[in-house]
C-alpha positions in Angstrom: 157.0 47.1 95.5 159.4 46.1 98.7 161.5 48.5 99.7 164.1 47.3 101.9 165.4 49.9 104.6 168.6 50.6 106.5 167.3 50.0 110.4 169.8 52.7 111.5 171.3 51.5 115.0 170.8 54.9 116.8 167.8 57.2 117.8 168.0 60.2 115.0 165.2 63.1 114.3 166.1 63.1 110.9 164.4 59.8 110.9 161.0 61.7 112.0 159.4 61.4 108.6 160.0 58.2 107.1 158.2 56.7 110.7 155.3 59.2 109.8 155.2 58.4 105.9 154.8 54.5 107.1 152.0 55.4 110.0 150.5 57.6 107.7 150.3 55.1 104.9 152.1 57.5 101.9 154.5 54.4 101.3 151.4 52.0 101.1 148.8 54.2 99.0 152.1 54.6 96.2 152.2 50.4 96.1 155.3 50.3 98.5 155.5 47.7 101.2 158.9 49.2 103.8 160.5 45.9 105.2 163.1 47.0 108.1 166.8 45.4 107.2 169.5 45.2 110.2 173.0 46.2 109.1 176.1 44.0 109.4 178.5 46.8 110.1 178.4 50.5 111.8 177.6 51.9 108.4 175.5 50.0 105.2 178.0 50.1 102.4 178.6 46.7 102.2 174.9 45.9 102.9 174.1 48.0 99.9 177.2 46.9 97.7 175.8 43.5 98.5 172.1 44.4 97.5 170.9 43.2 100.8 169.6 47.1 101.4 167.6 49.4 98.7 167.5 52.8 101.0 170.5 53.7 103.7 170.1 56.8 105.6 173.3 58.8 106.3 175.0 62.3 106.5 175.5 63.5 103.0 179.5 63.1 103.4 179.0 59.0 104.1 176.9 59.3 100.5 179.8 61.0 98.7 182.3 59.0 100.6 180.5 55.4 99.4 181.9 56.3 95.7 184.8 58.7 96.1 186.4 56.2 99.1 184.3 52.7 99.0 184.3 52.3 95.2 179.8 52.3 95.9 178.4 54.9 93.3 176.0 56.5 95.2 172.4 58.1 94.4 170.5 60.9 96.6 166.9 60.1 97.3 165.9 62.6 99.8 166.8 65.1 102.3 166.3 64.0 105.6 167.6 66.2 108.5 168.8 70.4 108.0 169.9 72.5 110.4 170.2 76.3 110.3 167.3 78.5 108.7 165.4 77.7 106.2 161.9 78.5 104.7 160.4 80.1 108.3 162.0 77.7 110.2 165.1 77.7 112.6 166.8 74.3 114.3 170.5 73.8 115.2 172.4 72.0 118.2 175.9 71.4 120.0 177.5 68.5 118.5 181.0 68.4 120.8 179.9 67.4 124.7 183.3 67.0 126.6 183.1 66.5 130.3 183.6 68.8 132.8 187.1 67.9 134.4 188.2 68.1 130.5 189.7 71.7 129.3 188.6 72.7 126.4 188.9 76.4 126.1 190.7 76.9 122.5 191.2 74.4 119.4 194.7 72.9 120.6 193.0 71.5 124.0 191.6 69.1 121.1 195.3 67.7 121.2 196.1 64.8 123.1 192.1 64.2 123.9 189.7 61.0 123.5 187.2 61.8 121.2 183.9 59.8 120.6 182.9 59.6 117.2 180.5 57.4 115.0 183.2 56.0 112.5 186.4 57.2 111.0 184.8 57.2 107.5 184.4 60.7 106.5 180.7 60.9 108.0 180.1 64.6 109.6 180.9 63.8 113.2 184.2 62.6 111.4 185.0 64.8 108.6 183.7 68.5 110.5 185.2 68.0 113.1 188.7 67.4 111.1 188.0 70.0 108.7 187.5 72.4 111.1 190.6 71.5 113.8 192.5 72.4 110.1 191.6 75.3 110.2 192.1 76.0 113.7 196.0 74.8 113.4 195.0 71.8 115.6 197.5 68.8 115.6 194.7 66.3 114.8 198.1 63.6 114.8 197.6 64.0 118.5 193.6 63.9 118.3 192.4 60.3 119.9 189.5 58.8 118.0 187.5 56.8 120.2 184.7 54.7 117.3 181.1 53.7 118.7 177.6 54.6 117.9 176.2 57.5 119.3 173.8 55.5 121.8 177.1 54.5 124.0 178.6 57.4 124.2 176.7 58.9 127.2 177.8 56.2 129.6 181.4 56.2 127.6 181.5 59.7 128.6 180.7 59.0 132.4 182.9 55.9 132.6 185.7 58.8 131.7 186.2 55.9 128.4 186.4 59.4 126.3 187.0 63.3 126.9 184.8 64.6 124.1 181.8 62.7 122.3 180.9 63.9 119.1 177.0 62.9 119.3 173.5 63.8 118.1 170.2 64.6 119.3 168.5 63.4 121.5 171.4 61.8 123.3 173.2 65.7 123.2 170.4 66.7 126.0 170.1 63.0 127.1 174.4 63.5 128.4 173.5 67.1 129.3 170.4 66.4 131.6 172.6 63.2 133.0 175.2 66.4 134.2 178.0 64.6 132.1 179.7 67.4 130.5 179.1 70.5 128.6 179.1 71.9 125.2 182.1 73.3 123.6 181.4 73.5 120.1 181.7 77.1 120.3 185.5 77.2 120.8 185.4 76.2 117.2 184.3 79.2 116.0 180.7 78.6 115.5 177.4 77.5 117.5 177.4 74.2 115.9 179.8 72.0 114.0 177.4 72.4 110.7 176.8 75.6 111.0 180.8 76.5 111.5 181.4 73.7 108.6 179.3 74.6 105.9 177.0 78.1 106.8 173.4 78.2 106.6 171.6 75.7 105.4 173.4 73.0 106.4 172.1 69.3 105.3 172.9 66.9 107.8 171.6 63.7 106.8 169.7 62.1 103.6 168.5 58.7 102.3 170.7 57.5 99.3 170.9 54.2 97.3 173.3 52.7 94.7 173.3 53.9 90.9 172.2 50.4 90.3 169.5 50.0 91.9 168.0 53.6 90.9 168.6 52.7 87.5 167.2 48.7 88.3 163.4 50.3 89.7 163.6 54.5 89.1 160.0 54.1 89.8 160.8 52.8 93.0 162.9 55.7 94.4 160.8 58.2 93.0 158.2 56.9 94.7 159.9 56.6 98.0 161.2 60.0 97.3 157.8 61.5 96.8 156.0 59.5 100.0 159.3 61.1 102.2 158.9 65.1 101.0 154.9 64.1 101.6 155.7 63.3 105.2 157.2 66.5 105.6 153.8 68.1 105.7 152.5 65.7 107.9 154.6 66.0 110.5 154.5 69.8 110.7 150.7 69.4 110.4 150.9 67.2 113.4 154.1 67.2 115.1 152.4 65.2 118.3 151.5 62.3 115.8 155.0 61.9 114.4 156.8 61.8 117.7 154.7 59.7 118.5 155.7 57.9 115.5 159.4 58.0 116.3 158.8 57.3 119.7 157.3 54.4 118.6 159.8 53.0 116.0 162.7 53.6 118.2 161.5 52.6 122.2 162.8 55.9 123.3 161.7 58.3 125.5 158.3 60.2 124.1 158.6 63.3 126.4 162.4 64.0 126.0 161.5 64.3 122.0 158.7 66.2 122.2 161.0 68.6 124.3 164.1 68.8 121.4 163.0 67.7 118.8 161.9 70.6 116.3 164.4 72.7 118.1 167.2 70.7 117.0 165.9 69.8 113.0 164.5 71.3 110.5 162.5 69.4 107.5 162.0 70.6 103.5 160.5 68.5 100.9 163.5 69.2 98.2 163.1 67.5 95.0 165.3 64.2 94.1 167.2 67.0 91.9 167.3 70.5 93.5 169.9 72.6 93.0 169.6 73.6 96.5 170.3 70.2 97.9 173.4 70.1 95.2 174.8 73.6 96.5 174.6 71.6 99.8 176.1 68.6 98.7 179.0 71.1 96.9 180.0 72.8 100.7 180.5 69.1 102.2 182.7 68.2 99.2 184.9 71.1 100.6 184.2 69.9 104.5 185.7 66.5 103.2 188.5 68.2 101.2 189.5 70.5 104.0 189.4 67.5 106.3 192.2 65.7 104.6 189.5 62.9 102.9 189.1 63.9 99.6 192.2 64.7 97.7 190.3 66.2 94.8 187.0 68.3 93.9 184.3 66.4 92.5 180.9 67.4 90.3 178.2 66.5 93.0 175.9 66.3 89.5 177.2 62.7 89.5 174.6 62.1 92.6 171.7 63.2 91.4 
């Protein structure tokens, strides 16, 4: 079976065990042969509307957003990234790094600043950050969205292109250890933008694919789901191995991800249809709402 996968443009840790399930051979010893598919746009939905894709990896907001904005039913596969506390282990980071001539000191110095963010499509670095200047009283009609993977925001942020990048590990340290700017997260009530946005456990990114295609080859994405939650164990059995894996697969710096990289995400091998991954699913549904995206509440059984 070929499983055709989302090559996601920027460096990710959530990404850690799909690189160890294909070094460690779980996708080959269940018949499954990964093939690497360049997108044609920031995000995969018209790659996967267009059945050029089977597997797209994303924040769980993006999944949600495919059917409730992009008219793409959607299908979770498997978790990828958590942050927060979970089952013994602990993992969380600053999202929001604004540079240091830039005041941020309360919610309104949001107003009237460039901010750096993925896409403007209800993903997390989109949708948190909205749902929480909401609640803040922020005038987010005076926000600045800046658009551009995360990979160019560190030298956006030094060219003074933007104020504030919204951005992920492990181009967070990479923009911290460069001197670029600071964290401010914090001034939004919370230590992180997930853990302010949806409390502990927060899911931060899965791998989904269309209702079509799950229903076309169930056997495939059960498969794929069980070869991902396997990879879990590997790579906590042998967390050198798997960065080295991801080091690897994405030409980036080895050392700086052995340095971050289980400080900043946490991994579980949830079932294709756990109720905890659905109570996760239901507190993004009320990010997006609170963010102005999602004008009503939805039954997150429709995923699953």
């Amino acid at each position: 079976m070929k499983l055709r996968i989302d090559a996601h443009p920027d460096p990710m840790m959530g990404l850690v065990p799909l690189f160890t399930a294909i070094d460690a051979g779980l996708f080959a010893k269940r018949g499954i042969e990964p093939v690497f598919v360049q997108r044609s746009a920031v995000q995969a939905i018209e790659d996967m509307r267009a059945d050029r894709m089977d597997l797209t990896f994303s924040g769980p907001t993006l999944t949600i957003m495919a059917r409730e904005r992009f008219g793409l039913p959607s299908r979770f596969v498997s978790a990828a990234a958590l942050r927060g506390t979970y089952a013994g282990r602990s993992a969380d980071f600053m999202n929001l790094i604004a540079r240091h001539d830039v005041v941020i000191e309360r919610p309104s110095d949001f107003e009237g600043k460039r901010l750096g963010a993925f896409a403007l499509d209800g993903g997390i670095t989109h949708s948190a950050p909205l749902h929480l200047f909401n609640q803040h009283g922020v005038d987010v009609s005076r926000v600045q969205w800046v658009p551009m993977p995360f990979h160019k925001m560190p030298d956006a942020l030094a060219a003074g292109e933007i104020d504030v990048a919204i951005c992920v590990e492990p181009l967070v340290t990479l923009m911290l250890r460069r001197g670029l700017g600071r964290a401010v997260d914090e001034v939004l009530g919370e230590g992180s933008l997930a853990m302010a946005s949806t409390g502990n456990p927060s899911l931060v990114s899965n791998w989904w694919t269309t209702q079509a295609a799950c229903a076309r080859n169930p056997e495939l994405f059960a498969a794929t789901a069980d070869a991902l939650a396997e990879a879990v164990g590997v790579v906590y059995a042998d967390p050198s191995a798997a960065l080295d894996a991801m080091a690897r697969h994405t030409s980036q710096d080895s050392a700086l991800l052995r340095e971050i990289g289980f400080k900043t995400t946490l991994f579980h091998p949830f079932g294709m249809d756990d109720p905890e991954v659905k109570a996760m699913y239901r507190g993004w549904v009320t990010v997006l709402r609170g963010a102005g995206l999602l004008d009503h509440d939805i039954d997150v059984e429709q995923f699953f």
